[in-house]
N, C-alpha and C positions, 0 to 999 in steps of 0.2 A: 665794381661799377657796372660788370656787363649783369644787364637784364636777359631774361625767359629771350629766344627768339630773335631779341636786336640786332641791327645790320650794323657791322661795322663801319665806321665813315674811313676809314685805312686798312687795308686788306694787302699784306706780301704771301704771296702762296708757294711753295718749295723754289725759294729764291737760286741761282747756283752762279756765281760768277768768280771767273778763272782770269789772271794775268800770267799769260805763259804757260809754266810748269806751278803756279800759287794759286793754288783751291782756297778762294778765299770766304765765299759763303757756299754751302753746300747740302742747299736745300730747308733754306731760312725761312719760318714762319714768322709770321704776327697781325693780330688784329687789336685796334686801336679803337673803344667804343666812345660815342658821345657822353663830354662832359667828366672824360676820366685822364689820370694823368698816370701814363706808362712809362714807366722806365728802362732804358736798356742800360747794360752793365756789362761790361767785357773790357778784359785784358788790352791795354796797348797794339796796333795790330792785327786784331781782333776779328776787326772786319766791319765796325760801325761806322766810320766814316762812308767805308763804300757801300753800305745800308743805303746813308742818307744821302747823297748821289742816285741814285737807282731810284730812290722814291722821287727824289724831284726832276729825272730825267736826263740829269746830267749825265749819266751813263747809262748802258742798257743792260740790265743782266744777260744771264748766255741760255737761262730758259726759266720761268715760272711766269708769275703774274702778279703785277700791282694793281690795284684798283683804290680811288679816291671818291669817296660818295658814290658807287658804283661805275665810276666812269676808270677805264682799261687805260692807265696811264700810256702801255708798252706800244701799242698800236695807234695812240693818239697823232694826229698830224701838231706841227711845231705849233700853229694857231691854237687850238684847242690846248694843246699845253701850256702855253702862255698864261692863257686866261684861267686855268685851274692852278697858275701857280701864286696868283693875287689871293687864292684862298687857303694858302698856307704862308702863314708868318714864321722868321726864323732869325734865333736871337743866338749869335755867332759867338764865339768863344773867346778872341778878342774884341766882341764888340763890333769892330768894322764900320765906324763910324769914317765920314767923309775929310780929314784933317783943316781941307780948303774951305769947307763950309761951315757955318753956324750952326745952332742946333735945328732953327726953322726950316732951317734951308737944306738937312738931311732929312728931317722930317716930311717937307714938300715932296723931294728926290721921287719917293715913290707915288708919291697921286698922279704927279707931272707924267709921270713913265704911262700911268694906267687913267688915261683923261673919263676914258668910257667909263669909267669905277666912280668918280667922283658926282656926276647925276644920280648915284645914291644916299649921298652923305649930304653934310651941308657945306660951307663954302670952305675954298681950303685952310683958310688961316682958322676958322673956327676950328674943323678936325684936328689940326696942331692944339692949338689951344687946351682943345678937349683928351687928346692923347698925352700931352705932358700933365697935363693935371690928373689925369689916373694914375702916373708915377710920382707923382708928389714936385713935379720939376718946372710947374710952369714960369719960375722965374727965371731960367737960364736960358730962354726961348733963343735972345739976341747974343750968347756966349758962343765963343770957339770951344769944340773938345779938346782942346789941352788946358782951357781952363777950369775943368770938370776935374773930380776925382777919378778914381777908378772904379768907384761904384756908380758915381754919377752919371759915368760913359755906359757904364749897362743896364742903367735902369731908361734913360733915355735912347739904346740901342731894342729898350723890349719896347718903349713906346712906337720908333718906327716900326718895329714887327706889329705891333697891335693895327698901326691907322688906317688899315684896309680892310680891317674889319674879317678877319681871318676866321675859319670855320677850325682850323689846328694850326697850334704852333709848335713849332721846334727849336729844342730848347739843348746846343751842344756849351757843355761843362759850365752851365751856367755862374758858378761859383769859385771856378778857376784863377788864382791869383788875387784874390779880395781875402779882406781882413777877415776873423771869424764873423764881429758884430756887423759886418757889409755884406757879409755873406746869407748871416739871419735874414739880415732886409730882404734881399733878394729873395728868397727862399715864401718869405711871410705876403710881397706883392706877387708872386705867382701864385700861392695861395688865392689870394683876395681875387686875380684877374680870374683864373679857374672858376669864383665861386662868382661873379659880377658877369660876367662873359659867357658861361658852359662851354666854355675851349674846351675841343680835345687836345690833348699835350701830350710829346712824343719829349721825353729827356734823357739826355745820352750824358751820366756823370760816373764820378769815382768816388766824389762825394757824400760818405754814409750817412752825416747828418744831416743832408740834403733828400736822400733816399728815404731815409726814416720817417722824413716829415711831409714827405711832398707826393710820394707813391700812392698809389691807389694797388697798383700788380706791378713786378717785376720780370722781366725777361733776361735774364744769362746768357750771353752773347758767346761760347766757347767751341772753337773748331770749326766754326762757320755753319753753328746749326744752333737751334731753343736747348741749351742744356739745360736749364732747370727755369720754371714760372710759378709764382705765385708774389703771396701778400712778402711784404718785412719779416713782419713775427715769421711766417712758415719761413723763408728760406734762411732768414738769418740764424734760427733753430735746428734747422736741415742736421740728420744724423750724417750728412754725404762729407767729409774735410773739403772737398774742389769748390762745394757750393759755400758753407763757412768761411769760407778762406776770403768771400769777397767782400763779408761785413767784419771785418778786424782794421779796426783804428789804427 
């Protein structure tokens, strides 16, 4: 996906960050081009979670650089990061739906939160509307999540990442705990949002037939550094056993 010259819309530059005596990234690269879906892969541990922390602020690394559409996450003040965080969508791993509320009314959660956002779109019940109906779910608008399956809860947990109209989303184990045929789904509507939306998309799975289908480049998360990038075919092919070892069913 990356072209001749294109600026990244997500940039980590020799990431390092240490709890204690735990070197846990240590000198992490990655760039994230428009309209491509990047995968990161790494062992339990690893150090992707606190990848994806550091990208959205939640913690600080201990020295490198993030940048988001060119803007320097690390030295943003809290305001300015606020508002660069409405332009990343992020579809949680259980889901993380609101238990007390409907689905309208998780859906809402975040307009409500970012009012300034909504003089872009159109009214809010329409943007619901419009974002279940890209999941195929506008009939559960007025249900509780426990009346939802478990696929139902993350396809309407990726409509609330969609409804702000996100420039990247991030996408942690997106296929975790679903059936295999609930997990195609999942897999075939990220497709489809990728190719309807030109998301850039950051996905953190263990999931090989998720990988297979959904990759554009891969990144190998091992020892808190890039140990090996490229396509499927290259690295699931890799002569290296550490880098094969992470496409084995």
């Amino acid at each position: 996906m990356k072209k001749e010259n294109q600026t990244p819309v997500l940039e980590l530059k020799d990431i390092h960050k240490s709890f204690g005596e735990n070197h846990v990234l240590k000198g992490f690269n990655l760039q994230l081009f428009k309209g491509e879906n990047l995968v990161i892969m790494g062992k339990s541990g690893s150090g992707k979670s606190v990848m994806v922390k550091c990208i959205v602020g939640l913690i600080q690394p201990d020295s490198g650089s993030i940048t988001i559409n060119g803007h320097d996450i690390i030295t943003m003040g809290q305001r300015e990061l606020d508002f660069l965080r409405t332009q990343i969508g992020f579809l949680f791993q259980g889901s993380a739906l609101y238990d007390s509320m409907t689905v309208r009314e998780n859906l809402e959660f975040p307009l409500r939160r970012h009012k300034d956002k909504i003089e872009d779109f159109k009214s809010t019940e329409q943007s619901v509307q419009d974002a279940l109906k890209s999941v195929g779910l506008l009939h559960t608008i007025d249900l509780m999540p426990s009346e939802l399956s478990g696929g139902m809860q993350r396809r309407v947990a990726l409509a609330r990442a969609l409804i702000l109209k996100p420039k990247i989303i991030m996408y942690d184990e997106p296929t975790t705990g679903l059936d295999p045929i609930t997990a195609n789904e999942i897999i075939q509507l990220m497709r489809s949002i990728q190719k309807e939306y030109n998301t850039s998309s950051l996905i953190i799975t263990h999931d090989v037939d998720c990988v297979r289908v959904i990759s554009n480049r891969i990144i190998l998360l091992v020892d808190g550094i890039n140990y090996a990038e490229g396509t499927y075919d290259e690295l699931s092919n890799s002569s290296d056993p550490q880098t094969r070892a992470f496409f084995k069913n």
